[in-house]
MOPAC internal coordinates of N, CA, C and O (Angstrom, degrees):
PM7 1SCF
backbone

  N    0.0000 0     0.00 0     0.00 0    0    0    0
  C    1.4554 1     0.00 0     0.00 0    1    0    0
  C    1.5255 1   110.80 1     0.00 0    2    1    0
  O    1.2310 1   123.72 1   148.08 1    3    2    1
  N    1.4804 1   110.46 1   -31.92 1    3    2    1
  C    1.7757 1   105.16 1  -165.83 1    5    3    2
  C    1.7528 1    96.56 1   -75.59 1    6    5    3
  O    1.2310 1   133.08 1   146.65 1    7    6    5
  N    1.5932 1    92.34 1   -33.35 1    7    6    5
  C    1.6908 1    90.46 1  -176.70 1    9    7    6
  C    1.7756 1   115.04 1   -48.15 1   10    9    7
  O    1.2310 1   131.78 1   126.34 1   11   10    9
  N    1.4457 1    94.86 1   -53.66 1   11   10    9
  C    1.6176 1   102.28 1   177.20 1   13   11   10
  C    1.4619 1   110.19 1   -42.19 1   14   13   11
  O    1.2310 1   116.86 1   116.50 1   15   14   13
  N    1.0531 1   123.58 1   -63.50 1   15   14   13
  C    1.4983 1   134.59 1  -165.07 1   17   15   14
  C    1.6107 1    91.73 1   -54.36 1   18   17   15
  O    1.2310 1   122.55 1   104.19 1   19   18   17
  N    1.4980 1   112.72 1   -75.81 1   19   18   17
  C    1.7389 1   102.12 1  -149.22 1   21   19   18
  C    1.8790 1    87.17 1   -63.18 1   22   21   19
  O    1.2310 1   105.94 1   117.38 1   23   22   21
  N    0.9570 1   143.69 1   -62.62 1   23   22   21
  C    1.5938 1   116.73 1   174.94 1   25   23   22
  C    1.6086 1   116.77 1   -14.07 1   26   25   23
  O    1.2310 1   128.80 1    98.74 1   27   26   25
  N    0.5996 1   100.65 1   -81.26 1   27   26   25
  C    1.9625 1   112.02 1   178.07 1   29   27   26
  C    1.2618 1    82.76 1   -34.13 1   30   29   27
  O    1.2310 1   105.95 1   100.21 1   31   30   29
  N    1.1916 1   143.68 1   -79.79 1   31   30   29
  C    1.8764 1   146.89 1  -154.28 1   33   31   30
  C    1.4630 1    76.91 1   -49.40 1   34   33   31
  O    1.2310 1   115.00 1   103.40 1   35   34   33
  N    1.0432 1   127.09 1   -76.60 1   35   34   33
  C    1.7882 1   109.50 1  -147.88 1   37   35   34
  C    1.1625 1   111.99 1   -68.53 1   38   37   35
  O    1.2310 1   112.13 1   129.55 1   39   38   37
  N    1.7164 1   132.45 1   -50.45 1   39   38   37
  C    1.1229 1   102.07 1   160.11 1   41   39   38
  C    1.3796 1   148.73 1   -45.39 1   42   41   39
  O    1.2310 1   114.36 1   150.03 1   43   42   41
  N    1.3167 1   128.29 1   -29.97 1   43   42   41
  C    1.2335 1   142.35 1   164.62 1   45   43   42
  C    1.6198 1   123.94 1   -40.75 1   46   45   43
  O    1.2310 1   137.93 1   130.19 1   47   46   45
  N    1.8969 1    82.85 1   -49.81 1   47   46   45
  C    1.9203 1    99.49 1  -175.31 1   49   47   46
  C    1.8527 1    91.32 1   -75.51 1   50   49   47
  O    1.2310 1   113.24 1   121.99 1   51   50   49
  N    1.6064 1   130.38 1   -58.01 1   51   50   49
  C    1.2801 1   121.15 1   173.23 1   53   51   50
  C    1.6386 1   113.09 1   -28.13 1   54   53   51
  O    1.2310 1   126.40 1   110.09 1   55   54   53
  N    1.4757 1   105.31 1   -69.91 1   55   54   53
  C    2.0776 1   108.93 1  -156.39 1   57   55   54
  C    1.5148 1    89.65 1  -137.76 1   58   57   55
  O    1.2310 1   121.09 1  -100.21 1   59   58   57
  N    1.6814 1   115.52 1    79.79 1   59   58   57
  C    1.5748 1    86.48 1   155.96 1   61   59   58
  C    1.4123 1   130.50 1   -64.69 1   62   61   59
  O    1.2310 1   122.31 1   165.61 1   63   62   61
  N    1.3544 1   113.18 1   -14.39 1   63   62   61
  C    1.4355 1   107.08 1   164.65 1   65   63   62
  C    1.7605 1   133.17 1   -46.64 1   66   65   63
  O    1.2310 1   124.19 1   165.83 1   67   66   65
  N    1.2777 1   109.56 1   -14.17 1   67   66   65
  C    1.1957 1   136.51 1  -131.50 1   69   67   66
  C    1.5791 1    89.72 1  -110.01 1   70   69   67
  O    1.2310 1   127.20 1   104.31 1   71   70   69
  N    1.2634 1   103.75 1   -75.69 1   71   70   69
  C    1.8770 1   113.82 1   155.95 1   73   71   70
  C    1.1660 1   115.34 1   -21.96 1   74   73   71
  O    1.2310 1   117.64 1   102.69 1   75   74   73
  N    1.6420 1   122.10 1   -77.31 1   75   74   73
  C    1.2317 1   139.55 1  -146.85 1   77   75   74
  C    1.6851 1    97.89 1   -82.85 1   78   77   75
  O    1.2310 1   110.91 1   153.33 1   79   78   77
  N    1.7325 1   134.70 1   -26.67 1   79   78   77
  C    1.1795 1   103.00 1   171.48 1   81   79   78
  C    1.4966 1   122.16 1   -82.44 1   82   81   79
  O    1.2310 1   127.03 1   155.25 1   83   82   81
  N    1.2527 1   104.08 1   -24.75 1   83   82   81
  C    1.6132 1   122.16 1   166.00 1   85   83   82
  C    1.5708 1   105.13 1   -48.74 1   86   85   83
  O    1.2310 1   114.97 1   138.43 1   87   86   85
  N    0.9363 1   127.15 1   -41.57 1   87   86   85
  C    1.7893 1   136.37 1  -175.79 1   89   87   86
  C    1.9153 1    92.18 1   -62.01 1   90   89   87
  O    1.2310 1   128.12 1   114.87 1   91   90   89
  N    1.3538 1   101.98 1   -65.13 1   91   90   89
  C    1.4311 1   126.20 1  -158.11 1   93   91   90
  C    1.9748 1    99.15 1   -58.78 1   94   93   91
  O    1.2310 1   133.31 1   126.14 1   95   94   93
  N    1.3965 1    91.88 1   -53.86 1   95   94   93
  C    2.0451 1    90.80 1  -176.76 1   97   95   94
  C    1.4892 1    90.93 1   -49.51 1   98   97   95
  O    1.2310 1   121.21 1   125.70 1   99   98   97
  N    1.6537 1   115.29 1   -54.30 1   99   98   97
  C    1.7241 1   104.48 1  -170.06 1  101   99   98
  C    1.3072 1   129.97 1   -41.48 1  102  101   99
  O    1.2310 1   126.71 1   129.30 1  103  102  101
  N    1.6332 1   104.70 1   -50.70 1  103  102  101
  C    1.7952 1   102.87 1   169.15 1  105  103  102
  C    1.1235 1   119.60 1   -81.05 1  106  105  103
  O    1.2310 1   110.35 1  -155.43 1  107  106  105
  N    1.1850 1   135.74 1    24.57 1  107  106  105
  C    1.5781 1   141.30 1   170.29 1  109  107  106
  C    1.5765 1    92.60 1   -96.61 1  110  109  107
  O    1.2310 1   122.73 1   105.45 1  111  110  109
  N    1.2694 1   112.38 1   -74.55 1  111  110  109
  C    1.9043 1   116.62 1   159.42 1  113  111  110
  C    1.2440 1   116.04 1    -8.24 1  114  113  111
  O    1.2310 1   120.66 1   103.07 1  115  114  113
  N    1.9088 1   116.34 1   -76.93 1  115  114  113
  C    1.6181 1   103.22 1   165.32 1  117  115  114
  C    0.9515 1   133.89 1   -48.56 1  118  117  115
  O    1.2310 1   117.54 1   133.60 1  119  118  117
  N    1.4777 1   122.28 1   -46.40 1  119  118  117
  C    1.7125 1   133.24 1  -155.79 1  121  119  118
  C    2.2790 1    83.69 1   -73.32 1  122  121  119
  O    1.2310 1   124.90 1   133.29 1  123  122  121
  N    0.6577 1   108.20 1   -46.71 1  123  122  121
  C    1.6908 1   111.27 1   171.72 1  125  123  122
  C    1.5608 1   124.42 1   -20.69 1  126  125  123
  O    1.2310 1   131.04 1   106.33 1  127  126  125
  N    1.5915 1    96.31 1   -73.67 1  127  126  125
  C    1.2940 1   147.58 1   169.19 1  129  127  126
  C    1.8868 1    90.53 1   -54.13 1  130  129  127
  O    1.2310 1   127.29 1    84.20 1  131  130  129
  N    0.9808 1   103.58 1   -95.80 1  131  130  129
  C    1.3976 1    99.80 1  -163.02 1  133  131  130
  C    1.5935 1   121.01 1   -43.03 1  134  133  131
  O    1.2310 1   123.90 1   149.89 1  135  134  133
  N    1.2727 1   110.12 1   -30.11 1  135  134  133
  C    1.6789 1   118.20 1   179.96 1  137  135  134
  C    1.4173 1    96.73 1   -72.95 1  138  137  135
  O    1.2310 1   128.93 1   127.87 1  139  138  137
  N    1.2225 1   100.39 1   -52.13 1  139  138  137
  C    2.1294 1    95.25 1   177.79 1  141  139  138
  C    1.4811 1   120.10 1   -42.26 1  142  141  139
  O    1.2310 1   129.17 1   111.17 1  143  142  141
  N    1.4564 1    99.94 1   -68.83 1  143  142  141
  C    1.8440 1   109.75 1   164.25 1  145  143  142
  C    1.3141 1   109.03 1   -27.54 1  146  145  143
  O    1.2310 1   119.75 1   107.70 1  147  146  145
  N    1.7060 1   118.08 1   -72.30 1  147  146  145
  C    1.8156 1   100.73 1  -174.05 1  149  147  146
  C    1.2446 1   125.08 1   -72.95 1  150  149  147
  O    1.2310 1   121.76 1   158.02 1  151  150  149
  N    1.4929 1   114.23 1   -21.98 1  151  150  149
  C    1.3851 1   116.31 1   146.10 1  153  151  150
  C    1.8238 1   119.32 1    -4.58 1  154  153  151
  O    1.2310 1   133.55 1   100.40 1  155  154  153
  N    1.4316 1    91.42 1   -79.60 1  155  154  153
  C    1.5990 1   133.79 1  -158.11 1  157  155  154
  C    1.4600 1    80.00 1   -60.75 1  158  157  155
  O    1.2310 1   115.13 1   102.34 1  159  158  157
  N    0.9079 1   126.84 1   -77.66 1  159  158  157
  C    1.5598 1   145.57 1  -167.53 1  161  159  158
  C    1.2999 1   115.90 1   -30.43 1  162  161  159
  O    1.2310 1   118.85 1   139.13 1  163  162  161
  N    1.1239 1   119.79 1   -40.87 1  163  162  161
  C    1.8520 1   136.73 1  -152.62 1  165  163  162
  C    1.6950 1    90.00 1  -109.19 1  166  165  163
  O    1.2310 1   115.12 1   150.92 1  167  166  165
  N    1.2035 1   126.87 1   -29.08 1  167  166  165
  C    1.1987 1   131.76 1  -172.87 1  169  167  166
  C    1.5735 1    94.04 1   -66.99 1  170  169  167
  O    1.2310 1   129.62 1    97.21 1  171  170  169
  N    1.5879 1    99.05 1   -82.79 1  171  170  169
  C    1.2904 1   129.61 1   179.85 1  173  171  170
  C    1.7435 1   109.24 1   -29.15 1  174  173  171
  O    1.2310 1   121.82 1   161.45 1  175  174  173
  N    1.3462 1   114.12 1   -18.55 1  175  174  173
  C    1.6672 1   133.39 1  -170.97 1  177  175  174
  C    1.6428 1    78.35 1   -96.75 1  178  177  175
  O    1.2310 1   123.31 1    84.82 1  179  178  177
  N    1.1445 1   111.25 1   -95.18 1  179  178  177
  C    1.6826 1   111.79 1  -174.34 1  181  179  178
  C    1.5087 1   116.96 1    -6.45 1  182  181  179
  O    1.2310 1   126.00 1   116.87 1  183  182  181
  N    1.5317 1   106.07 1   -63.13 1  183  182  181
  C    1.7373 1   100.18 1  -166.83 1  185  183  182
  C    1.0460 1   124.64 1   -60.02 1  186  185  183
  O    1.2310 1   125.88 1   154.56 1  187  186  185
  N    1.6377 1   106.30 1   -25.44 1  187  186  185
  C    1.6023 1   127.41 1  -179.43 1  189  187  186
  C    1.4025 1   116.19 1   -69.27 1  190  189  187
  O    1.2310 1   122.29 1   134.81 1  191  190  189
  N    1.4004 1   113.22 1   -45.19 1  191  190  189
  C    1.0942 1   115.48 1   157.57 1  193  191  190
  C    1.6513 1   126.16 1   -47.37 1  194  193  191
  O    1.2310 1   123.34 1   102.11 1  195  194  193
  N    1.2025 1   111.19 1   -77.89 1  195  194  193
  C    1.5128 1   114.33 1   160.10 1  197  195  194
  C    1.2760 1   124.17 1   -10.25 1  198  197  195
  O    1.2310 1   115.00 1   128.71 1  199  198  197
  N    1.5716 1   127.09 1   -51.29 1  199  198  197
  C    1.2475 1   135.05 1  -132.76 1  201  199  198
  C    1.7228 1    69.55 1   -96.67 1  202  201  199
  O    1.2310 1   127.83 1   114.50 1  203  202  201
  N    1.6112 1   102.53 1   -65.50 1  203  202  201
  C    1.6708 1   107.08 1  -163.75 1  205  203  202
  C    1.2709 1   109.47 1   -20.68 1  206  205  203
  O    1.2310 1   122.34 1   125.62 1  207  206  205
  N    1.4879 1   113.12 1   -54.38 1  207  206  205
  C    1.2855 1   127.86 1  -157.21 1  209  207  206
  C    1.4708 1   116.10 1   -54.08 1  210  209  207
  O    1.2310 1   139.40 1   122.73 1  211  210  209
  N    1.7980 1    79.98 1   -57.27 1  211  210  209
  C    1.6835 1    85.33 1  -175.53 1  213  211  210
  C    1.7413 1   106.31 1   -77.49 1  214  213  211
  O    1.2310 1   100.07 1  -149.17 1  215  214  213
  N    1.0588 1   153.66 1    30.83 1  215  214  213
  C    1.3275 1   163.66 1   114.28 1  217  215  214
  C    1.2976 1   105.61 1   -35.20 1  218  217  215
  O    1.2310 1   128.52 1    91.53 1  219  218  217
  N    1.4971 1   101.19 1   -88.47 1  219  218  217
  C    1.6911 1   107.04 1  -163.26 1  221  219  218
  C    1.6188 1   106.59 1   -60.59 1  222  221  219
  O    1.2310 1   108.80 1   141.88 1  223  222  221
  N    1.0793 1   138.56 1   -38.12 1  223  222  221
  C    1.2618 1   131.06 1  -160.31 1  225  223  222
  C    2.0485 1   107.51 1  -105.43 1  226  225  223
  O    1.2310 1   126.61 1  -151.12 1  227  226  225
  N    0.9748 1   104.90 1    28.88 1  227  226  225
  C    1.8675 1   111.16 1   174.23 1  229  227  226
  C    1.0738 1   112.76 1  -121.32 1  230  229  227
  O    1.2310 1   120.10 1   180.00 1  231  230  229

């Protein structure tokens, strides 16, 4: 673990730029991920709805 850390220290002290876009692609990754999921979700809400519908009212 200490190894991990002082790595990170040197890169950081080398390119903090270097860190921070690597940080930045990552939460672009989640924010991705997560919009997809509710995406999926609201859809997955939709059909159900739909289906209900067309149940009760045929």
């Amino acid at each position: 673990m200490e190894t991990a850390v002082k790595l990170q220290q040197i890169l950081f002290s080398k390119s903090p730029m270097l860190l921070t876009e690597n940080q930045n692609e990552c939460n672009v990754r989640l924010l991705k991920k997560f919009y997809a999921i509710n995406f999926l979700k609201r859809r997955a809400d939709q059909i159900i709805i739909n289906k209900t519908f067309n149940i009760l009212y045929s």
